[in-house]
N, CA, C and O atoms as a Maestro MAE file, in Angstrom:
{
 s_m_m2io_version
 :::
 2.0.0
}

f_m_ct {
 s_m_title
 :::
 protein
 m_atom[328] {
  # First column is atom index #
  i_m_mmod_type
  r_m_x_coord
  r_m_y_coord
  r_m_z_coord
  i_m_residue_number
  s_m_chain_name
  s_m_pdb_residue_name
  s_m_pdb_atom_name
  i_m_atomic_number
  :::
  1 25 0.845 -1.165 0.000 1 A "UNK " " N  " 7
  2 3 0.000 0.000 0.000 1 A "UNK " " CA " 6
  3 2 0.896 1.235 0.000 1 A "UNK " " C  " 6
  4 15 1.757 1.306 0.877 1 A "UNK " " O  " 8
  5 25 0.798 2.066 -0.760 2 A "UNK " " N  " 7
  6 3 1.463 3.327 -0.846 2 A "UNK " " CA " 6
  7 2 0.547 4.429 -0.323 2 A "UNK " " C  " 6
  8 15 -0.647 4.672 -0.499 2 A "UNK " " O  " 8
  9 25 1.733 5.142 0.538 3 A "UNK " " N  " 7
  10 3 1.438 6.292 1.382 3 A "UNK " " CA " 6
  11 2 1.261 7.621 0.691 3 A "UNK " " C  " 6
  12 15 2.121 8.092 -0.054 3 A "UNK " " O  " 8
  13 25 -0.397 8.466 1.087 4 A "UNK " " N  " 7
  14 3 -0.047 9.766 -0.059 4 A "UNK " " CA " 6
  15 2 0.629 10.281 0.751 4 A "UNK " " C  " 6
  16 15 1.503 11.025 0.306 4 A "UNK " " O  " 8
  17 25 0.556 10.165 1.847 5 A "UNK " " N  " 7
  18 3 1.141 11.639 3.313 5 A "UNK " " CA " 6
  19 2 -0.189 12.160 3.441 5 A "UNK " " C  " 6
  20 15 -0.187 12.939 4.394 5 A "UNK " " O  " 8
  21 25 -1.186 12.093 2.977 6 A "UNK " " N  " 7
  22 3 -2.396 13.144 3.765 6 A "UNK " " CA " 6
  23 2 -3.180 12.747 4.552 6 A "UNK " " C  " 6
  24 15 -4.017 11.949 4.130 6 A "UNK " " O  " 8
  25 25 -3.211 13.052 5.661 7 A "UNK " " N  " 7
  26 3 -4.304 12.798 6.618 7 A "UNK " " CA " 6
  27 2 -5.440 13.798 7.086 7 A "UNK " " C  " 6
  28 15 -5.246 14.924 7.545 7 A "UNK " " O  " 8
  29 25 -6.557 13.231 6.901 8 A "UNK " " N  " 7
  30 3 -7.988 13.977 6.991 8 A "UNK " " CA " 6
  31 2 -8.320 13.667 8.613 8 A "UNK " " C  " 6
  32 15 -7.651 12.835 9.226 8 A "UNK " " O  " 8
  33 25 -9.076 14.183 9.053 9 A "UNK " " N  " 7
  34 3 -10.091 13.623 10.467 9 A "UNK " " CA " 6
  35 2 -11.225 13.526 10.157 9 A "UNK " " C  " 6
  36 15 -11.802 14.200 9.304 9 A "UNK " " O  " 8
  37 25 -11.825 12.374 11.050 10 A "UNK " " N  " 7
  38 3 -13.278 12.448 10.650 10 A "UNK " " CA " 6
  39 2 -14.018 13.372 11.470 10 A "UNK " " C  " 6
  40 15 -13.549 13.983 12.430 10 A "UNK " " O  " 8
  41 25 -15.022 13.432 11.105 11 A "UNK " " N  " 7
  42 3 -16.148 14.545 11.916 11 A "UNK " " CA " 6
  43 2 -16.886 13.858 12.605 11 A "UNK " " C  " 6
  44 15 -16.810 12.635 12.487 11 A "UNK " " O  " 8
  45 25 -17.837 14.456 13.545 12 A "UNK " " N  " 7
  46 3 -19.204 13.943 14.080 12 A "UNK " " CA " 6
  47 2 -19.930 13.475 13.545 12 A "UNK " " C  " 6
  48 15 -20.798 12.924 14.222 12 A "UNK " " O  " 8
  49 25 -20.048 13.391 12.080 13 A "UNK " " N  " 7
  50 3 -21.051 12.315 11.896 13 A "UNK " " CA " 6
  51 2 -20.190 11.280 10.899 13 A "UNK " " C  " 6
  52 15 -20.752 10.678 9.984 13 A "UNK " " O  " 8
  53 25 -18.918 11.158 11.151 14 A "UNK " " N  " 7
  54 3 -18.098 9.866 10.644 14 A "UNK " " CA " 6
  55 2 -17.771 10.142 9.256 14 A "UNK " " C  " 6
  56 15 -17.333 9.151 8.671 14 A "UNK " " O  " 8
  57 25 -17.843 11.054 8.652 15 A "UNK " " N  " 7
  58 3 -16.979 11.591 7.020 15 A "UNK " " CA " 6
  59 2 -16.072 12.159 7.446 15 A "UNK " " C  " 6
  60 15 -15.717 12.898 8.364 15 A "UNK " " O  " 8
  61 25 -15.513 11.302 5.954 16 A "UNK " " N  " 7
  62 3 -14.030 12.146 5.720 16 A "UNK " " CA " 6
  63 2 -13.991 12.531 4.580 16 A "UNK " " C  " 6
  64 15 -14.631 11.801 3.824 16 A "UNK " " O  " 8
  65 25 -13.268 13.805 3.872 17 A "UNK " " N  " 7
  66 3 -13.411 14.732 2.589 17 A "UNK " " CA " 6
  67 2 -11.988 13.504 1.857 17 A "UNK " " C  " 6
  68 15 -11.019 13.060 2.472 17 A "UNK " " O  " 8
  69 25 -12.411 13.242 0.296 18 A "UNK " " N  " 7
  70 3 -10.796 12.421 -0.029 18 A "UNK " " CA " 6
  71 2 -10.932 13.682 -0.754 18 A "UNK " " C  " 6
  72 15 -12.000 14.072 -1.227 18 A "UNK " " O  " 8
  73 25 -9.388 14.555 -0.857 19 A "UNK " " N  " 7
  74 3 -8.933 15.589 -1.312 19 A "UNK " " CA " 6
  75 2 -9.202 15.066 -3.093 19 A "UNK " " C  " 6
  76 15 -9.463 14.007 -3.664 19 A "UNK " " O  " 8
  77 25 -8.974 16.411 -3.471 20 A "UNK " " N  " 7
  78 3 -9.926 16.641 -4.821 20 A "UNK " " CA " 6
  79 2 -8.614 16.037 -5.907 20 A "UNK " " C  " 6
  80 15 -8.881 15.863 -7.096 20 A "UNK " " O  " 8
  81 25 -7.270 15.760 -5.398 21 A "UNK " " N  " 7
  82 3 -6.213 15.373 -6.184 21 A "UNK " " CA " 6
  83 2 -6.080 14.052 -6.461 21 A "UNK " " C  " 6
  84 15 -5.593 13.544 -7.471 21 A "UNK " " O  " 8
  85 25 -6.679 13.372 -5.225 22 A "UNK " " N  " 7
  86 3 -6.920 11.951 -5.625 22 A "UNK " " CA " 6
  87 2 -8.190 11.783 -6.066 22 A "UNK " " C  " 6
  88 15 -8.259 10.771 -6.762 22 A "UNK " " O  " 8
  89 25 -9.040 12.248 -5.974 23 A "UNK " " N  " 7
  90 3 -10.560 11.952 -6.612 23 A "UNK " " CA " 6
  91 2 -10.079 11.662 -8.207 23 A "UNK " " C  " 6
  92 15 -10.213 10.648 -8.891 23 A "UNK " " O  " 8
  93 25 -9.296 13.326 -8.603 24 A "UNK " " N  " 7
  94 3 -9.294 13.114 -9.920 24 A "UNK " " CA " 6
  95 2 -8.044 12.370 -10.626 24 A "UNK " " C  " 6
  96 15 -7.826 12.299 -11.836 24 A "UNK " " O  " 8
  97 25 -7.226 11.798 -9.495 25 A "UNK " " N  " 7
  98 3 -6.057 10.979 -10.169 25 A "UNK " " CA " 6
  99 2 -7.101 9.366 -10.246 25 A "UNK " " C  " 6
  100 15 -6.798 8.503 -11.069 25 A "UNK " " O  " 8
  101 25 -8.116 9.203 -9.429 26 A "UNK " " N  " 7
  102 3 -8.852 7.979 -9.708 26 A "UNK " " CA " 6
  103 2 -10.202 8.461 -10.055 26 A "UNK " " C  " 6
  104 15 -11.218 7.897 -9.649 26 A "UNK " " O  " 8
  105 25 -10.206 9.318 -10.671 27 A "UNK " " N  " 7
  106 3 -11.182 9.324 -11.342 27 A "UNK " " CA " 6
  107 2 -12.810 8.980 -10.613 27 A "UNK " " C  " 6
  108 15 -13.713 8.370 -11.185 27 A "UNK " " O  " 8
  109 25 -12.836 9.270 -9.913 28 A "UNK " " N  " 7
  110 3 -13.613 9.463 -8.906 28 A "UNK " " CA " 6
  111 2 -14.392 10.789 -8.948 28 A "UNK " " C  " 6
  112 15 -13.746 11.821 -8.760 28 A "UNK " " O  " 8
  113 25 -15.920 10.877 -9.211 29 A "UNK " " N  " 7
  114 3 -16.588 11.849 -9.727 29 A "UNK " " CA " 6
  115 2 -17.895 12.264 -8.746 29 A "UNK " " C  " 6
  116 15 -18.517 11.373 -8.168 29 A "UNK " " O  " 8
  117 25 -18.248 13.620 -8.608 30 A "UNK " " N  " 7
  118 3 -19.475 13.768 -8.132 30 A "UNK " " CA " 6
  119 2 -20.368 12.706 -7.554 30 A "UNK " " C  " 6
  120 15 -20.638 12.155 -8.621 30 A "UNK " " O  " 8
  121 25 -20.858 12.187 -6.883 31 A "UNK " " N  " 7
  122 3 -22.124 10.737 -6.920 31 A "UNK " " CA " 6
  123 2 -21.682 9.532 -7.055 31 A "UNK " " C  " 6
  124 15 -22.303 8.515 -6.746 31 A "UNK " " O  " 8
  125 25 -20.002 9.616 -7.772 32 A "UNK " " N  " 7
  126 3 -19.728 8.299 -8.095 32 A "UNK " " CA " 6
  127 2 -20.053 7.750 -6.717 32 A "UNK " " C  " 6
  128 15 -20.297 8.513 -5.783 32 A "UNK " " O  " 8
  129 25 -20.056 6.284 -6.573 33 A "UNK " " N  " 7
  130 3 -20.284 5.137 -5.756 33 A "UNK " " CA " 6
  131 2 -18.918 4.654 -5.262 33 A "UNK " " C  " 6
  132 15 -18.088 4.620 -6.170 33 A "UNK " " O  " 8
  133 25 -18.435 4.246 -3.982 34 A "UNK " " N  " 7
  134 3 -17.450 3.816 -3.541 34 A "UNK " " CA " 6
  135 2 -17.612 2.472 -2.601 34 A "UNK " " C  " 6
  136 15 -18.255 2.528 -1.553 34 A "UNK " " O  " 8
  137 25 -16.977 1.253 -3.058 35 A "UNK " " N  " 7
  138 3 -17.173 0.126 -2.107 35 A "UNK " " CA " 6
  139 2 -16.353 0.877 -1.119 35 A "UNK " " C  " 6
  140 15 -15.742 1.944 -1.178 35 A "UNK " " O  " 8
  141 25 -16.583 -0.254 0.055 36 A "UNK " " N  " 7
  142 3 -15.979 -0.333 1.838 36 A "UNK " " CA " 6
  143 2 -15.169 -1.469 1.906 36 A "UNK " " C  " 6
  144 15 -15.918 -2.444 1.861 36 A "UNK " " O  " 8
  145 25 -14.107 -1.785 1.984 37 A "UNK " " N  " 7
  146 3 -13.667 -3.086 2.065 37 A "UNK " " CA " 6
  147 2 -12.788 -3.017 3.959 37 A "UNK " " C  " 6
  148 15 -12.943 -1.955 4.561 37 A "UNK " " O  " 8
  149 25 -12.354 -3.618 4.338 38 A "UNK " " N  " 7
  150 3 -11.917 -3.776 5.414 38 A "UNK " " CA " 6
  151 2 -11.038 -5.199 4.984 38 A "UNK " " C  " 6
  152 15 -11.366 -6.136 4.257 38 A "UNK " " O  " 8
  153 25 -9.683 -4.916 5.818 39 A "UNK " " N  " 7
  154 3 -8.399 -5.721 5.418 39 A "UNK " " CA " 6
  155 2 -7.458 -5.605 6.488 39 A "UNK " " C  " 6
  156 15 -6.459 -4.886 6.474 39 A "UNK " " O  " 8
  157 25 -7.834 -6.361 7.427 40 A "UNK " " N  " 7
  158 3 -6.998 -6.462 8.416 40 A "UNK " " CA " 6
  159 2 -7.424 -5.253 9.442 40 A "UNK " " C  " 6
  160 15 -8.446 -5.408 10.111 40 A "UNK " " O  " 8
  161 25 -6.783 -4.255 9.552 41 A "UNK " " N  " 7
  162 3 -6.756 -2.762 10.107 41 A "UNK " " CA " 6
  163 2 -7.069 -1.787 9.467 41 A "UNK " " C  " 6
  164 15 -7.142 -0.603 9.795 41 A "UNK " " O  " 8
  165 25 -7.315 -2.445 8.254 42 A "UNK " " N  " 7
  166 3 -7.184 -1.032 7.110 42 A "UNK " " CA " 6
  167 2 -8.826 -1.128 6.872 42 A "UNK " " C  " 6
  168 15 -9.586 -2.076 7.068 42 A "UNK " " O  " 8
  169 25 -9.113 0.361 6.321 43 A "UNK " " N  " 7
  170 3 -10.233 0.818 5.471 43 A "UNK " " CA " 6
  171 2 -9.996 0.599 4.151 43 A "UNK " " C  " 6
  172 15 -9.328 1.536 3.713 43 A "UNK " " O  " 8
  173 25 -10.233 -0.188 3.343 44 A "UNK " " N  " 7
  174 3 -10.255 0.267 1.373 44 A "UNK " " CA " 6
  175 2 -11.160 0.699 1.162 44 A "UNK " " C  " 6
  176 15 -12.212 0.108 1.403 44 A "UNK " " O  " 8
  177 25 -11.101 2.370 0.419 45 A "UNK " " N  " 7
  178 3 -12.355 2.275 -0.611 45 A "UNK " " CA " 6
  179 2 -11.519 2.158 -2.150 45 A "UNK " " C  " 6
  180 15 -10.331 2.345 -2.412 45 A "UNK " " O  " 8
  181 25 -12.705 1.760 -3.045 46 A "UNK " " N  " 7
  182 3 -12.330 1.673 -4.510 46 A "UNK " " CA " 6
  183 2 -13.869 2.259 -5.089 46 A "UNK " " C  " 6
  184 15 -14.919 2.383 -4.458 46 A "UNK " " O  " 8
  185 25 -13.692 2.440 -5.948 47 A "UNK " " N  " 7
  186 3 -14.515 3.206 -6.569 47 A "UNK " " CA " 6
  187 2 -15.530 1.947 -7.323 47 A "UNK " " C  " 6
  188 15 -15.044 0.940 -7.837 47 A "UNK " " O  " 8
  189 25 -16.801 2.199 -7.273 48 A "UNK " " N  " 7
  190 3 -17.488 1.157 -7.777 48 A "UNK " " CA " 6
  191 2 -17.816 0.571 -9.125 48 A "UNK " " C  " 6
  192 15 -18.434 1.229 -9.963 48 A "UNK " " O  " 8
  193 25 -17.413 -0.643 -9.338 49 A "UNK " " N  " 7
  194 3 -17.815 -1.078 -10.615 49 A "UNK " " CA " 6
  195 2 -18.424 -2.374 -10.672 49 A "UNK " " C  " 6
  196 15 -17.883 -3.341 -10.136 49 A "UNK " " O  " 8
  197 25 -19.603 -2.467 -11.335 50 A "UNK " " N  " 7
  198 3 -20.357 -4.099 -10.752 50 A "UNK " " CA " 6
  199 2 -19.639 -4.662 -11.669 50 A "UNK " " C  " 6
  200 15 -19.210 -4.098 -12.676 50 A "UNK " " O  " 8
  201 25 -19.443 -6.021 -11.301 51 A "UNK " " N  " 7
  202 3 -18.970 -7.261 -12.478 51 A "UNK " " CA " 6
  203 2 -19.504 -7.960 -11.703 51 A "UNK " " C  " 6
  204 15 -20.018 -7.821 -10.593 51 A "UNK " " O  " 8
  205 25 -19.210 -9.375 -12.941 52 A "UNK " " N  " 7
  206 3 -19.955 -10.485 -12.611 52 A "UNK " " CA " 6
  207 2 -19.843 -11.010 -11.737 52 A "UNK " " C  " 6
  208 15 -18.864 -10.818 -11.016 52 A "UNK " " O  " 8
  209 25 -20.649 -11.752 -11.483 53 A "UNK " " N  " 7
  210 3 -20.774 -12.229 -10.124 53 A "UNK " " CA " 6
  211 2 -19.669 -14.255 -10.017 53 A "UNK " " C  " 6
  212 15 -19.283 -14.970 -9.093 53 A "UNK " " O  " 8
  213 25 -19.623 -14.328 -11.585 54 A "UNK " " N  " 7
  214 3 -18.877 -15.707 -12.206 54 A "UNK " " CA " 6
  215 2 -17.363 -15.447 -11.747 54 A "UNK " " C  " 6
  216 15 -16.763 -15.791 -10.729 54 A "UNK " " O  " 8
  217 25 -16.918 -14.622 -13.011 55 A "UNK " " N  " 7
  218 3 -15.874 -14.338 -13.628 55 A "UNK " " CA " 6
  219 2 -15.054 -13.134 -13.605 55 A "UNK " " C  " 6
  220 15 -14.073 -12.857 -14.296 55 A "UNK " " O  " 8
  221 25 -15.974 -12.078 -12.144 56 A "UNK " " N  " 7
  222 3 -15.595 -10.352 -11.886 56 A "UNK " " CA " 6
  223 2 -14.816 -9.867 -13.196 56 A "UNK " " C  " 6
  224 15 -13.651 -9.477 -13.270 56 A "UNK " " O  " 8
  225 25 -15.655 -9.979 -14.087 57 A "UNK " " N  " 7
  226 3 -15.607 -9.201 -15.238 57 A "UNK " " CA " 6
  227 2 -16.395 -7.614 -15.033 57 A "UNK " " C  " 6
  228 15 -17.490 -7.548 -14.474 57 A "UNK " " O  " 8
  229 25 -15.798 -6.575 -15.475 58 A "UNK " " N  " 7
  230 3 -16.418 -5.600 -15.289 58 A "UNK " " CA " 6
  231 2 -17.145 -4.954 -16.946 58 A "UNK " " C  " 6
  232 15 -17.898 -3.993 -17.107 58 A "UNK " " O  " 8
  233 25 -16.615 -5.834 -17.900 59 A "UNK " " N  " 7
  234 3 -17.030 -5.338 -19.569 59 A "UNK " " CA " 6
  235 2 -18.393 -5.727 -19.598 59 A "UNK " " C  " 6
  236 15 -18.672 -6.774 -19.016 59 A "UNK " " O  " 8
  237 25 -19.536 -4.925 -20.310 60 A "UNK " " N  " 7
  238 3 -20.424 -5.781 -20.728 60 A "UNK " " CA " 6
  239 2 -21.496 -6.858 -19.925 60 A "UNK " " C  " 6
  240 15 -22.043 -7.924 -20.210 60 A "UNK " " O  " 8
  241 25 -21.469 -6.124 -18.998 61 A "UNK " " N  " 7
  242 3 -22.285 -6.836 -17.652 61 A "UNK " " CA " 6
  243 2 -23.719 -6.245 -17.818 61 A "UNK " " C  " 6
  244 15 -23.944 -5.042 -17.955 61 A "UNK " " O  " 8
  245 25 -24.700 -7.269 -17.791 62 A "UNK " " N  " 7
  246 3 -26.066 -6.910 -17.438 62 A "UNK " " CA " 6
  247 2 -26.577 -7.562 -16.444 62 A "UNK " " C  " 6
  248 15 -25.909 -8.483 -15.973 62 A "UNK " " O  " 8
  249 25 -27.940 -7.237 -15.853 63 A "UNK " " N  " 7
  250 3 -28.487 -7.783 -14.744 63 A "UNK " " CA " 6
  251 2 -29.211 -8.731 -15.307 63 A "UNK " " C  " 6
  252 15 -30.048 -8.392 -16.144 63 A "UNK " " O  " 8
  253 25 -29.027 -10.247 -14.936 64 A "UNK " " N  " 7
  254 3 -29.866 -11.408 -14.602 64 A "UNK " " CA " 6
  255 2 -30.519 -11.715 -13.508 64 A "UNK " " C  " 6
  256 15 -29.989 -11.995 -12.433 64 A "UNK " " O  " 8
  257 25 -31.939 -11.667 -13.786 65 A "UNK " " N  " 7
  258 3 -32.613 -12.504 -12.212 65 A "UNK " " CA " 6
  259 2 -32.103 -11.687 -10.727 65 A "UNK " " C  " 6
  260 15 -32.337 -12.046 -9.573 65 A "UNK " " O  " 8
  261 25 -31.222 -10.301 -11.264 66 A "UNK " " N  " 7
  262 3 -30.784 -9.541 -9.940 66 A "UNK " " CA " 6
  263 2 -29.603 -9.375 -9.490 66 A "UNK " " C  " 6
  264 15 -29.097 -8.739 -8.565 66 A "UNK " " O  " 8
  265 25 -29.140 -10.270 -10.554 67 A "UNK " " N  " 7
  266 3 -27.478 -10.641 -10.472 67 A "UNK " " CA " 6
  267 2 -26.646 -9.920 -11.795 67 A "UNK " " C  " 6
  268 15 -27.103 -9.756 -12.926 67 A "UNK " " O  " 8
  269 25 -25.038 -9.474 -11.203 68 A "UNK " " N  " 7
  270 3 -24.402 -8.796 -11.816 68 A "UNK " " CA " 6
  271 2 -24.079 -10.054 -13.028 68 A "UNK " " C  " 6
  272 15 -23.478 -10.943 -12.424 68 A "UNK " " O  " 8
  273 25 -24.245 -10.425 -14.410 69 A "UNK " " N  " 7
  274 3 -23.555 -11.058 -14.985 69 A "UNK " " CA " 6
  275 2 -23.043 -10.958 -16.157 69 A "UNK " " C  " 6
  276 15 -23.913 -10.493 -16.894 69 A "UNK " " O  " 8
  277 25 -21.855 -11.195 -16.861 70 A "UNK " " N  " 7
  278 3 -21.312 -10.833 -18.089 70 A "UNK " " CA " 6
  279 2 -21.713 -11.426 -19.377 70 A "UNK " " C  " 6
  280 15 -21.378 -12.611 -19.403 70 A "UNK " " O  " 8
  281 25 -22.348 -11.017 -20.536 71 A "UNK " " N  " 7
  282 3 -22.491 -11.921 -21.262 71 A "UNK " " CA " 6
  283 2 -21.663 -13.286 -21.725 71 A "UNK " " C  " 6
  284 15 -21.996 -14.454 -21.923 71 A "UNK " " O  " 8
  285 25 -20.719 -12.727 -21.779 72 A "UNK " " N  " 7
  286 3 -19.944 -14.347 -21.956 72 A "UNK " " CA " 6
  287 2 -20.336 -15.401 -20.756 72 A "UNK " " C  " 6
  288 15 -20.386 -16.582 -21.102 72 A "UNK " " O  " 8
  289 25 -20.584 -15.132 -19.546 73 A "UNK " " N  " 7
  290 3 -20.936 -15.962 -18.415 73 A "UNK " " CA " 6
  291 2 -22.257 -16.324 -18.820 73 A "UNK " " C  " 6
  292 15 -22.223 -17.418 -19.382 73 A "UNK " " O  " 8
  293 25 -23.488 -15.810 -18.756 74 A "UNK " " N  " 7
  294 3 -24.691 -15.407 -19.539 74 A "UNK " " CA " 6
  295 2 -25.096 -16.394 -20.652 74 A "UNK " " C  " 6
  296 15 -26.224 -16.870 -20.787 74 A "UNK " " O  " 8
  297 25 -23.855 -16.674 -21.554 75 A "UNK " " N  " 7
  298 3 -23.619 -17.929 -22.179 75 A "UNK " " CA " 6
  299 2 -24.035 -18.680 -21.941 75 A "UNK " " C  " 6
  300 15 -25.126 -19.149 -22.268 75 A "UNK " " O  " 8
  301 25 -22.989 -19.136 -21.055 76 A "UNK " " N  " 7
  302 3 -22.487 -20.034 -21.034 76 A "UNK " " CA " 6
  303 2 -23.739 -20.942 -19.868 76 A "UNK " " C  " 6
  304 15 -23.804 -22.112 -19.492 76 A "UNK " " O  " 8
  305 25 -24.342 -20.070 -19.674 77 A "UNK " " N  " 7
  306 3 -25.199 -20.012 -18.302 77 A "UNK " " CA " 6
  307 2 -26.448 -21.063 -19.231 77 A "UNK " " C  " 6
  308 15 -26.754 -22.234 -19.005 77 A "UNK " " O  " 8
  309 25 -27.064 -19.951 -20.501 78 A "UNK " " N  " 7
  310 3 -28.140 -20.405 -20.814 78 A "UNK " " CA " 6
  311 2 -27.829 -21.464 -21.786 78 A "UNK " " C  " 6
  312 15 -28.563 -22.452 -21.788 78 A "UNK " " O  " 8
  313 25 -26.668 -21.390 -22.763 79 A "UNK " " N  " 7
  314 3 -26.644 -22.006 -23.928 79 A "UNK " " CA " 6
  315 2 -26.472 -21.484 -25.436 79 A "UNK " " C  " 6
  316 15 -26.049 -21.964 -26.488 79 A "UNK " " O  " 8
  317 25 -27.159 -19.933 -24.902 80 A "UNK " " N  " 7
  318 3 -27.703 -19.495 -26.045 80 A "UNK " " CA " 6
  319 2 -26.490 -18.370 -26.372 80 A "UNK " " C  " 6
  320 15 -25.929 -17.557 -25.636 80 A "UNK " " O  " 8
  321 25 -26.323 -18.706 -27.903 81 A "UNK " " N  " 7
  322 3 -25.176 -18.051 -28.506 81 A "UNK " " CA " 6
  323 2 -25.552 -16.919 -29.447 81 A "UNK " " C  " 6
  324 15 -26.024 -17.214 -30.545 81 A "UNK " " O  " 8
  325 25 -25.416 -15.908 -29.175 82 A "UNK " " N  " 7
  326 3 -26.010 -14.634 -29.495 82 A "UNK " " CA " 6
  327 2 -25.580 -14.099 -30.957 82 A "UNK " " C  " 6
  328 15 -26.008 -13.021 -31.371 82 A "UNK " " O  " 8
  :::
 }
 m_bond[327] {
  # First column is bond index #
  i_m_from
  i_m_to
  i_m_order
  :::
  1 1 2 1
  2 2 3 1
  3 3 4 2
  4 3 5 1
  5 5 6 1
  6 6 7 1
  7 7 8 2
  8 7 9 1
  9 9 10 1
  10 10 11 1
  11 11 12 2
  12 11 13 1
  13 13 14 1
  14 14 15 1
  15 15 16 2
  16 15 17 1
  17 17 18 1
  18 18 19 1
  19 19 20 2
  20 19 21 1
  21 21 22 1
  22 22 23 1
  23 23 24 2
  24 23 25 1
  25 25 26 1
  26 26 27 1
  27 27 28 2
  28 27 29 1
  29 29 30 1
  30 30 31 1
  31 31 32 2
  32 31 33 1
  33 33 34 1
  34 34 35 1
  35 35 36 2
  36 35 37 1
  37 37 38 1
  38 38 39 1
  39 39 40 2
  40 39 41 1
  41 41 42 1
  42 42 43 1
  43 43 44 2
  44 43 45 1
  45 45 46 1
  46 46 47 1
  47 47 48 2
  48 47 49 1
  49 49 50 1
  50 50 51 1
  51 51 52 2
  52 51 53 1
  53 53 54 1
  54 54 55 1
  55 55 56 2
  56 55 57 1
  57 57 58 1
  58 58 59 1
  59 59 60 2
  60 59 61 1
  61 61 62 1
  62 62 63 1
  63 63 64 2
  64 63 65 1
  65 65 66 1
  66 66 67 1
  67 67 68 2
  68 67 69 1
  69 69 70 1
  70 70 71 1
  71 71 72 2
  72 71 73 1
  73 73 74 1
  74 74 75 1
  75 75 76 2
  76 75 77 1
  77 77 78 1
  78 78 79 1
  79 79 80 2
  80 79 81 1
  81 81 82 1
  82 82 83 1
  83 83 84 2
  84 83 85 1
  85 85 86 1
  86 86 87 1
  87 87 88 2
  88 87 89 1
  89 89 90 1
  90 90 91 1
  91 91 92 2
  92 91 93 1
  93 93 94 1
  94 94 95 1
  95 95 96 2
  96 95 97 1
  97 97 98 1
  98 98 99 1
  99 99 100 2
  100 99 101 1
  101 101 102 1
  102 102 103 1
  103 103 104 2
  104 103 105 1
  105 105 106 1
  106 106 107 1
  107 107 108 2
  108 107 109 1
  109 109 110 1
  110 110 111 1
  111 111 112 2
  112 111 113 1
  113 113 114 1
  114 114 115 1
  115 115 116 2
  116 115 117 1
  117 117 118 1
  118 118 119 1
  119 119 120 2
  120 119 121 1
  121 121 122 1
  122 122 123 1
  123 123 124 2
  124 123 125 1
  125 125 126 1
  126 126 127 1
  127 127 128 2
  128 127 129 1
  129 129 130 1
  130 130 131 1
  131 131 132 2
  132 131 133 1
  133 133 134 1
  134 134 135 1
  135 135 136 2
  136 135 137 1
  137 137 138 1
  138 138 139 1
  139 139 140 2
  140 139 141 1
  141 141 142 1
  142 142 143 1
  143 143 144 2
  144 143 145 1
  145 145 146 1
  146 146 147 1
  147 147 148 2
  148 147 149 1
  149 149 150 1
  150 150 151 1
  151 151 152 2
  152 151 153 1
  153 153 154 1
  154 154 155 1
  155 155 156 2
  156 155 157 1
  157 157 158 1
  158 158 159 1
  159 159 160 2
  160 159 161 1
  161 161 162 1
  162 162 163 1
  163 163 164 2
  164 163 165 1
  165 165 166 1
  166 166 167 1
  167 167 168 2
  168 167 169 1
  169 169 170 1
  170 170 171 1
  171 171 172 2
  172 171 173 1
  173 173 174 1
  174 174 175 1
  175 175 176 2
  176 175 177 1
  177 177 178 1
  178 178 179 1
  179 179 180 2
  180 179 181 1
  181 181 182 1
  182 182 183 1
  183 183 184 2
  184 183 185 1
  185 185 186 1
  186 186 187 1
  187 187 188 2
  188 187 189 1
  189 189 190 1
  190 190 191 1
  191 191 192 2
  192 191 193 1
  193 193 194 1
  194 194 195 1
  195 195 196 2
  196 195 197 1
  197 197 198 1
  198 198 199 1
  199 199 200 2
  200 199 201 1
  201 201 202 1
  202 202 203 1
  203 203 204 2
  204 203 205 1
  205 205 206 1
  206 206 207 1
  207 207 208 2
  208 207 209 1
  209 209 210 1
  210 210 211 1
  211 211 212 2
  212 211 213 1
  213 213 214 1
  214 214 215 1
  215 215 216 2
  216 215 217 1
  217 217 218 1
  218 218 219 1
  219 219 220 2
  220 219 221 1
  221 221 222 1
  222 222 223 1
  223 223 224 2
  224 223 225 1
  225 225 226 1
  226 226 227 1
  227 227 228 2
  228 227 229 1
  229 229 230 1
  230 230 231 1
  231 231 232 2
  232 231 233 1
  233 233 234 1
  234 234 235 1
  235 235 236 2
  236 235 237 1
  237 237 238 1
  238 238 239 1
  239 239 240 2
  240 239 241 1
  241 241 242 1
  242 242 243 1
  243 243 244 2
  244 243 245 1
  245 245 246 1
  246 246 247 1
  247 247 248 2
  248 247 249 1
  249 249 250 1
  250 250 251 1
  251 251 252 2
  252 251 253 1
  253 253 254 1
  254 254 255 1
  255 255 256 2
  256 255 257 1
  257 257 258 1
  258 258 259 1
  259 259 260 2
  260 259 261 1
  261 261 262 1
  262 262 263 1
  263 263 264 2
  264 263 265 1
  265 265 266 1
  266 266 267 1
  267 267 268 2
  268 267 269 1
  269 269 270 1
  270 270 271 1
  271 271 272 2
  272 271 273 1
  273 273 274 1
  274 274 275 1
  275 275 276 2
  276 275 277 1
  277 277 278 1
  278 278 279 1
  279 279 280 2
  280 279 281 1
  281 281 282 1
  282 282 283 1
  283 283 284 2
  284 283 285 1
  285 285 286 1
  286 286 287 1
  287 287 288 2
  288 287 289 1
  289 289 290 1
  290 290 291 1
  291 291 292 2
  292 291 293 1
  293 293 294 1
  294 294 295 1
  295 295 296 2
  296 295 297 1
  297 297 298 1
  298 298 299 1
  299 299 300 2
  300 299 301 1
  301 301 302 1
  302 302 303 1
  303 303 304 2
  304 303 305 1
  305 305 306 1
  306 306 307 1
  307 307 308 2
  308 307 309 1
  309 309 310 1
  310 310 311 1
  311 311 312 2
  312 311 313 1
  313 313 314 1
  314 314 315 1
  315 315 316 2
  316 315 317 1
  317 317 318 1
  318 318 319 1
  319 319 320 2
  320 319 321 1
  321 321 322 1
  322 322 323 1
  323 323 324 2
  324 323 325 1
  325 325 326 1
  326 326 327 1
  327 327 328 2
  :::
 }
}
């Protein structure tokens, strides 16, 4: 894990601001969506992208039955070759 050097505090109601240099070095936008991961001691966020739920493909994913899945999985799932 690489260190930026910046440290934020959180507030009273548990936010923290991620400075506007990393937003836009990851591309990280207005509304965008951010997972929570937890890793040992650590907080991860990453910025959200659904993939499949098979093959965590993030190309070309539609929702099945509620589920994140990729067409190639989708395939392979039904049979049916598009």
């Amino acid at each position: 894990m690489k260190s930026t050097g910046i440290v934020r505090k959180v507030d009273e109601l548990g936010r923290i601001v991620l400075p506007i240099e990393l937003r836009r070095n990851l591309g990280i936008e207005e509304k965008d969506a951010l997972e929570i991961y937890v890793e040992g001691n650590s907080v991860i966020l990453r910025k959200y992208q659904p993939s499949c739920i098979f093959c965590d493909n993030a190309d070309d994913v539609v929702v099945f039955k509620g589920k994140n899945v990729c067409r190639q999985c989708l395939q392979q799932l039904t049979g049916i070759k598009e």
